[in-house]
N, C-alpha and C positions, 0 to 999 in steps of 0.2 A: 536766767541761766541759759547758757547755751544750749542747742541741740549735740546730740552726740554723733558724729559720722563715723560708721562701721566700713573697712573693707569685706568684700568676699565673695563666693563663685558662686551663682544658680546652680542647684542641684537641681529643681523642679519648675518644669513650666506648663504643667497641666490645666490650672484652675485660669480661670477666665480674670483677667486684669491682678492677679497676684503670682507669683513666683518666690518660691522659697529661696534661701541664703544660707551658705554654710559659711559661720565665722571662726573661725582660727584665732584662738588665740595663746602665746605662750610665756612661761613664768618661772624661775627658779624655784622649787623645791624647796621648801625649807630647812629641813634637816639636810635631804642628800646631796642639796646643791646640784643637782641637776636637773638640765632642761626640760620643760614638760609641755605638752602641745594637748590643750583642751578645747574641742570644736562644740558648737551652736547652732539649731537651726535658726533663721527669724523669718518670719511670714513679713512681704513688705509690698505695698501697690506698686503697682504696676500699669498706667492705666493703658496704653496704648498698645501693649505686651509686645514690645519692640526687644524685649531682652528673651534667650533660649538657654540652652544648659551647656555650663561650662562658660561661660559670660564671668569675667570679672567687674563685679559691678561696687558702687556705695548704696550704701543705704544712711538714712537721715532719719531721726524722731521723729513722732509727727503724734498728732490727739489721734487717740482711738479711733478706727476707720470702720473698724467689725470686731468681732470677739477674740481672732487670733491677730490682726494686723494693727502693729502700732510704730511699720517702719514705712518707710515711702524709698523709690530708688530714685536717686536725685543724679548720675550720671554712671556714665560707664569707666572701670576702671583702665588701667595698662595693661595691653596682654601680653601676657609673657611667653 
């Protein structure tokens, strides 16, 4: 099965080799038919901490790293 790639922005780049990720994601409503925008943190390595806050980055699955991180950032995204 493939890995999953997430876009999204660092919010946090405090902790040493991980940086948090705010994912976005949105969905019709089902009754009201209208658009709805549900966000996500994800904890994801980081090992070189080459990435800061407001970075649009991916993040990649990966096996268990520690007890909150189970994303890796595999590149930088487009900044808009």
């Amino acid at each position: 099965m493939p890995k999953r790639i997430l876009q999204g922005v660092v919010v946090s780049d405090k902790q040493n080799k991980t940086v948090v990720v705010k994912v976005e994601r949105r969905f019709t409503h089902p009754l009201f038919q209208k658009t709805v925008r549900r966000t996500k943190h994800y904890h994801a390595h980081d090992e070189n901490g080459a990435f800061k806050v407001g970075d649009t980055v991916f993040i990649e699955e990966t096996a268990p790293i520690s007890k909150l991180k189970r994303w890796r950032v595999v590149e930088t995204g487009a900044t808009a």
